[in-house]
C-alpha positions in Angstrom: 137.7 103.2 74.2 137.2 99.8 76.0 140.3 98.3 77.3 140.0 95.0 75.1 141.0 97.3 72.3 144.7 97.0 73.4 145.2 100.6 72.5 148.0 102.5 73.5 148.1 105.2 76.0 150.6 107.3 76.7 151.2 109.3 80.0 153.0 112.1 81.6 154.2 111.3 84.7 155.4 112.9 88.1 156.6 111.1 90.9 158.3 111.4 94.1 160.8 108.7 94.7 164.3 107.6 93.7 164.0 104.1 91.7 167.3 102.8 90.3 167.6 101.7 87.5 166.8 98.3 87.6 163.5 99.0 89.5 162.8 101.2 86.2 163.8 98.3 83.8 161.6 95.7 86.0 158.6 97.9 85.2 159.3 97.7 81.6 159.6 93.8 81.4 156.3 93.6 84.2 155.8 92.7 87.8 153.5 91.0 89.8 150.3 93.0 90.5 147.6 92.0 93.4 145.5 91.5 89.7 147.9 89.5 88.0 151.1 90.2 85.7 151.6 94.3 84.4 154.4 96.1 82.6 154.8 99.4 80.7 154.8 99.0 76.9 157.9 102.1 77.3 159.2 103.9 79.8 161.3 107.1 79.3 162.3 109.8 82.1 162.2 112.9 80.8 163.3 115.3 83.6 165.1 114.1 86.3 166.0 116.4 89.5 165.1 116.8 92.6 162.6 114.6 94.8 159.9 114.2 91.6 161.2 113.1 88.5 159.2 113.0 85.1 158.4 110.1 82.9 156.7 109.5 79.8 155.0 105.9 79.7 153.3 104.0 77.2 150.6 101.2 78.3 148.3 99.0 76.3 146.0 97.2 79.0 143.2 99.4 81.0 143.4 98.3 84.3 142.1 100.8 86.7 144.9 102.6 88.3 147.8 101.1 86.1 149.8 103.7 85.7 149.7 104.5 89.5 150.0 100.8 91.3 153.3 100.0 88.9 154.7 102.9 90.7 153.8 102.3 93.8 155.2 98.8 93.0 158.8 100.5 93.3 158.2 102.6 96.1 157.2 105.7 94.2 153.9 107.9 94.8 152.7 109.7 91.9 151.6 113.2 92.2 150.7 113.9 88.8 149.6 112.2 85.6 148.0 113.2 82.1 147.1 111.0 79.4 148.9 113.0 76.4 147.9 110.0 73.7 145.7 107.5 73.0 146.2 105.5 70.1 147.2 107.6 66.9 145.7 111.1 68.8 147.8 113.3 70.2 145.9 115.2 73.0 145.1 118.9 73.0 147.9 120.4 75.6 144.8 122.8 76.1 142.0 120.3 77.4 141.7 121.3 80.4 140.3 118.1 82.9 136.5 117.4 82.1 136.7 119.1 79.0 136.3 117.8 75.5 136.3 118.2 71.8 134.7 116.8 69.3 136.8 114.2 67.1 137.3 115.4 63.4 135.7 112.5 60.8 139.7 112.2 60.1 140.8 110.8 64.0 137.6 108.8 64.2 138.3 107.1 61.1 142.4 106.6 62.8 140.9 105.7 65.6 138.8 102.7 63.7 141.4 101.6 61.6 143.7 101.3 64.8 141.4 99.2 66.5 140.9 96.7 63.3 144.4 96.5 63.0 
């Protein structure tokens, strides 16, 4: 689970904030972070009305706070976020937070062939 693996994770996202469209684009091809360079792999908004619209995003690096600070880099404040992948594994929708599961022999040996990829 270390973040040299490159994995990718993928979010779900809610934010308050109105970011055009260009804002969203600049996130995709990476801004300038107080840590150095950071994009989204993918970005895709799922629901969009009202004051908090809902994203799906993909990432591969696991700087602390990513998902958040590449918001905040356009001006939006995110109230939620779930990690709904990580790699080839789909996330129970049932986990509830500081809950787990034990991997099947199958998504450990996924997860090891991802990484040696």
């Amino acid at each position: 689970m270390h973040p040299s693996s490159q994995l990718q994770r993928e979010y779900a996202v809610r934010a308050l904030g109105e970011p055009s469209e260009e804002q969203l684009e600049q996130l995709t091809r990476g801004v300038e972070l107080e840590d150095g360079p950071a994009k989204f792999d993918s970005l895709t908004i799922t629901e969009g009305e009202g004051a908090n619209k809902s994203y799906l995003v993909t990432v591969s690096e696991g700087r602390n706070r990513i998902v958040r600070r590449l918001f905040e880099q356009i001006g939006c404040r995110v109230n939620r976020l779930m990690r709904v992948r990580y790699g080839s594994l789909t996330l129970p929708r049932d986990l509830r937070p500081g809950k787990y599961r034990e991997l099947t022999e199958q998504e450990v040996a996924q997860l090891r062939a991802s990484i040696s990829a």
